[in-house]
C-alpha positions in Angstrom: -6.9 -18.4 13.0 -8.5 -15.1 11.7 -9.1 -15.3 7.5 -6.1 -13.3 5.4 -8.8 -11.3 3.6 -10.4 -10.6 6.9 -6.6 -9.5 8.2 -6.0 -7.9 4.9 -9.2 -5.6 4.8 -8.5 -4.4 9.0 -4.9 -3.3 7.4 -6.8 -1.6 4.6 -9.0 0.1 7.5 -6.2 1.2 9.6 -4.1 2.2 6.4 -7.3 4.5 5.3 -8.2 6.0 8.9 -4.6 6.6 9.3 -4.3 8.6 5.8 -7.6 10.5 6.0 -6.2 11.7 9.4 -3.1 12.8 8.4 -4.4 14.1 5.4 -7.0 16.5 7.2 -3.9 17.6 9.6 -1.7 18.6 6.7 -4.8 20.2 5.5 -5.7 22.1 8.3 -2.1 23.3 9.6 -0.3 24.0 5.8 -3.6 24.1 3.4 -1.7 21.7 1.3 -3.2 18.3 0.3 -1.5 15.0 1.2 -0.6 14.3 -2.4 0.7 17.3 -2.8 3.1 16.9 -0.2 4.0 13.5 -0.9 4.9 15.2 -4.7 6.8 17.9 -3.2 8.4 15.1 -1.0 9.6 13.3 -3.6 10.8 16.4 -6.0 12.7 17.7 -3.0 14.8 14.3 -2.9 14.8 13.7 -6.6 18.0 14.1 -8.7 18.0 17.9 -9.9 14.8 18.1 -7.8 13.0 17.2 -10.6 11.1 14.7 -11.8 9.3 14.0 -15.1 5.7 14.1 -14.9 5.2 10.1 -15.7 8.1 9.3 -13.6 5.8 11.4 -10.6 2.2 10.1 -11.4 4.5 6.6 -11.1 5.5 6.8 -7.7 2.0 8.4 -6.6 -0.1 5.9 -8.7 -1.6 8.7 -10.3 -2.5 8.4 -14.0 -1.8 11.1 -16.2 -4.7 13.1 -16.3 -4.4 13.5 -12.3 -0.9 14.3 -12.1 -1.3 16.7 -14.8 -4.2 18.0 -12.5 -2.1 17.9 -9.1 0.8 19.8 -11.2 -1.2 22.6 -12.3 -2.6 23.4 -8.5 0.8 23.2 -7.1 2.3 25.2 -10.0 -0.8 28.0 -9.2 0.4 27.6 -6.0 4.0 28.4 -6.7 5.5 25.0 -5.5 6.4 24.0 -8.9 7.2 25.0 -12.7 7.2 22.8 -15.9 10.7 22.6 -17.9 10.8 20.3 -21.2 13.0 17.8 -21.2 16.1 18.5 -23.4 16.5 15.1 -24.8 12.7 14.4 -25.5 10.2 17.3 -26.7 7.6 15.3 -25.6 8.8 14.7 -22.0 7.8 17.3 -19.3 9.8 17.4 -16.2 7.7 19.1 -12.8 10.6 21.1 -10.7 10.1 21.9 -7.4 10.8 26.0 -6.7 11.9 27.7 -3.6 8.4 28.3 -2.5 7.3 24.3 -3.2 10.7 23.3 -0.6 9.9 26.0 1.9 6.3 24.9 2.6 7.2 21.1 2.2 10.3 21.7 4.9 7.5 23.3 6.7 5.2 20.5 6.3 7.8 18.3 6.6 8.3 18.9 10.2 4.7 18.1 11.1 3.9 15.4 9.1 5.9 12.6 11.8 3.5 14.2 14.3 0.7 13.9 12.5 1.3 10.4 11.8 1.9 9.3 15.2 -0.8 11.0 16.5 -3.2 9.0 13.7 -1.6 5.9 14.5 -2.1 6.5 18.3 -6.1 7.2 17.0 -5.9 3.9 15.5 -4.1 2.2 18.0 -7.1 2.9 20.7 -9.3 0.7 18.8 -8.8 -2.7 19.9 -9.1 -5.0 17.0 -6.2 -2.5 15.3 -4.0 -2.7 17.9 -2.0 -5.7 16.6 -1.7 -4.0 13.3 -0.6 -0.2 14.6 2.2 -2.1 16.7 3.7 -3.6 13.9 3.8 -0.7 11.9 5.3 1.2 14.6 7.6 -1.5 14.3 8.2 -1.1 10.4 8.3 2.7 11.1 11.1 2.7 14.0 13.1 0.2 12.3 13.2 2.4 9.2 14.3 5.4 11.3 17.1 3.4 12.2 18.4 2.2 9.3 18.2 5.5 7.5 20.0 7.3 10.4 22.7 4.6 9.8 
């Protein structure tokens, strides 16, 4: 029986080839970064489609100083805009703007693409094979549940 660290680091590698891939694919086809799209992802959803800037480097696992840093590219970019938060002075909220939904619809449409076609990358090599099927697995019974 194979090790869990030994399991745990191919899940790592598979994890890692599969994000780079998708990540050079976004890249490439909408010139917008993975992160970014996973932060106009979740602002798109988000109650208000807003979220405030902790609550965003949170669900990134970002700390401040690089959310702060992905904000101001995709506020240059005209994805987003800053709006205080009217309860707390100190609190920032990151709103996504017509621009930021357009280009993450757009993206949006690709990115299931470019994930299977990374996992099918991964898939080819043999030792990740066991791995790639069961997060096809995780993947398709997701799809199911949330068409439910």
């Amino acid at each position: 029986m194979t090790p869990q660290s030994v399991v745990w680091q191919q899940v790592r590698n598979v994890f890692e080839s599969v994000e780079s891939q998708v990540a050079k694919d976004l890249q490439r086809e909408h010139g917008l970064g993975l992160t970014e799209y996973r932060a106009l992802q979740l602002l798109a959803t988000a109650t208000d489609s807003e979220l405030r800037m902790q609550e965003l480097a949170n669900k990134l696992g970002l700390n401040q100083s690089s959310v702060t840093r992905l904000v101001e590219r995709m506020e240059r970019n005209g994805y987003t805009i800053r709006d205080a938060c009217p309860n707390d002075k100190r609190g920032v909220y990151t709103v996504i703007t017509k621009r930021g939904r357009q280009i993450q619809s757009e993206a949006g449409k690709d990115y299931d693409n470019f994930l299977n076609a990374a996992l099918d990358e991964a898939y080819r090599q043999q030792e990740n094979s066991e791995i790639v099927s069961c997060l096809r697995q995780v993947l398709g019974s997701n799809r199911s549940k949330s068409s439910m």
